[in-house]
BATI-595191 format. One line per 10 residues: number of its first residue (from 1); for each residue x, y, z of N, C-alpha, C. Coordinates in nm, 3 decimals. Last residue first. Layout:
<pts>
NUM) X Y Z X Y Z X Y Z | ...
</pts>
This chain:
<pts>
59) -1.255 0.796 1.156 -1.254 0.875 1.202 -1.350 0.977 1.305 | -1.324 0.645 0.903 -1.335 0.555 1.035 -1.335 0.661 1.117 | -1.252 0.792 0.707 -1.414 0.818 0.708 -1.383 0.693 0.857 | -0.975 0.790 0.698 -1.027 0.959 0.764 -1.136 0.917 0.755 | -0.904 0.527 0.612 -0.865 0.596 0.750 -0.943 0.704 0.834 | -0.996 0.590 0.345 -1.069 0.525 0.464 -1.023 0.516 0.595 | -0.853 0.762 0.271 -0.991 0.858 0.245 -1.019 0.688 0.388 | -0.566 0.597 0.319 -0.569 0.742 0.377 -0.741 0.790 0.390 | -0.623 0.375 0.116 -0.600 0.371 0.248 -0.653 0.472 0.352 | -0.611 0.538 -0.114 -0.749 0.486 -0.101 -0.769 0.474 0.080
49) -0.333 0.610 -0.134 -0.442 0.741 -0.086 -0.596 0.666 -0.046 | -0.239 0.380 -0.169 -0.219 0.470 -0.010 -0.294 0.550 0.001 | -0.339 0.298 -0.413 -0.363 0.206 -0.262 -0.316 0.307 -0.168 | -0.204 0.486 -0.511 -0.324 0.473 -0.548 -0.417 0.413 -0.430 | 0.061 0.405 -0.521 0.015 0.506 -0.484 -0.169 0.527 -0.443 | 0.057 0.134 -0.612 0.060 0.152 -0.467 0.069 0.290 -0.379 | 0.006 0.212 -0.900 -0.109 0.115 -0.793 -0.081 0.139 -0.651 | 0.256 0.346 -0.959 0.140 0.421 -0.966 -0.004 0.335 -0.868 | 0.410 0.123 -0.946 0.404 0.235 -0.875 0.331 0.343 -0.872 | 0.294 -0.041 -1.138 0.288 -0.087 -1.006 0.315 0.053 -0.914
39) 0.397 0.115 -1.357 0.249 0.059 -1.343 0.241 0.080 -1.177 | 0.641 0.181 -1.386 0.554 0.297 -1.287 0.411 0.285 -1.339 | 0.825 -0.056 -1.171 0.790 0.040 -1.327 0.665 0.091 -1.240 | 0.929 -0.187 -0.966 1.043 -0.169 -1.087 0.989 -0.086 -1.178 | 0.893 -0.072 -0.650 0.840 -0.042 -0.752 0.913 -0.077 -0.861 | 0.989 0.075 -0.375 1.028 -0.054 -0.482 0.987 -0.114 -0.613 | 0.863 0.246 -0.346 1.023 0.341 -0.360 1.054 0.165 -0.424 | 0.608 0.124 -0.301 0.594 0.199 -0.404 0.780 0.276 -0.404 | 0.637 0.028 -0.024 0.650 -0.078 -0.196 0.627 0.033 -0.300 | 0.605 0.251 0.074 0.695 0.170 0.102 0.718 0.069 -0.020
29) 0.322 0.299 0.042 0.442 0.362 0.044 0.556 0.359 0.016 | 0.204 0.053 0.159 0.205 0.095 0.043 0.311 0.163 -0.023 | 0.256 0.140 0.448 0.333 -0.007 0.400 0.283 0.005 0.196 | 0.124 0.332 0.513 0.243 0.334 0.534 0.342 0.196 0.424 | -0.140 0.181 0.480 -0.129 0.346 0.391 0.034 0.333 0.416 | -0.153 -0.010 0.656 -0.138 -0.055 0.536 -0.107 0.089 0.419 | -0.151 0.119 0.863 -0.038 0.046 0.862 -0.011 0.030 0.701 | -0.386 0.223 0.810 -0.309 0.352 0.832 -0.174 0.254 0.840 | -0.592 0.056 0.800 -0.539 0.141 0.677 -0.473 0.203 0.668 | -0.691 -0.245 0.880 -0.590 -0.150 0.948 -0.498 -0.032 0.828
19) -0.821 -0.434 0.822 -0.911 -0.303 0.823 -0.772 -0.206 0.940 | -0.759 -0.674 0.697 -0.804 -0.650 0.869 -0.806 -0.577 0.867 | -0.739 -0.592 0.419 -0.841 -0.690 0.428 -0.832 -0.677 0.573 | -0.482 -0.394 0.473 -0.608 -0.350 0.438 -0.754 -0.444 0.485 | -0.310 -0.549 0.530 -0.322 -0.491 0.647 -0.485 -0.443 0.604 | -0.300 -0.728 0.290 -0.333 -0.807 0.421 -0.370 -0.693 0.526 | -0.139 -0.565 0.144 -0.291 -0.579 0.085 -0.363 -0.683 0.213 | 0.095 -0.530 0.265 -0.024 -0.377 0.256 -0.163 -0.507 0.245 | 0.210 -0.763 0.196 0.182 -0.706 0.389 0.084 -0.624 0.392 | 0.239 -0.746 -0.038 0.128 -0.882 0.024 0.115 -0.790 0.134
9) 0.358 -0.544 -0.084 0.252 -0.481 -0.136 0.187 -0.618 -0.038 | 0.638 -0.638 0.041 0.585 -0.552 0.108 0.391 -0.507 0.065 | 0.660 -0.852 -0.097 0.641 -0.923 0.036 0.574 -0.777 0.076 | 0.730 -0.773 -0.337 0.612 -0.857 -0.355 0.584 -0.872 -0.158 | 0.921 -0.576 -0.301 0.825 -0.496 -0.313 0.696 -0.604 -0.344 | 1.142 -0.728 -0.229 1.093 -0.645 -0.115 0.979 -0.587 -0.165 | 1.177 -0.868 -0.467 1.119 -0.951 -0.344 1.045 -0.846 -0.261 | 1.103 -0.685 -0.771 1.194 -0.746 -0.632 1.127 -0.792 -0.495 | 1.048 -0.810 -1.075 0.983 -0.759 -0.957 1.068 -0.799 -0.836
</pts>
């Protein structure tokens, strides 16, 4: 697992718990092109769209 994708999913899963989903929808993203297998890259897909439906119901 590469650094950039443990520091980047911690940053998502922190932006989420302060209710900032649209940093944390971006920052998912982002650990997901780091991804070594397509467990994890499938989770941080998963986490962006979850991000994205709660972005749009704060709305």
């Amino acid at each position: 697992m590469s650094s950039a994708f443990k520091d980047l999913s911690a940053k998502a899963a922190k932006m989420e718990r302060e209710g900032n989903t649209s940093a944390a929808r971006r920052c998912w993203k982002k650990a997901e092109a780091y991804a070594n297998n397509k467990a994890n890259a499938h989770w941080c897909s998963v986490r962006a769209e979850f991000c994205l439906s709660r972005h749009a119901l704060a709305q």
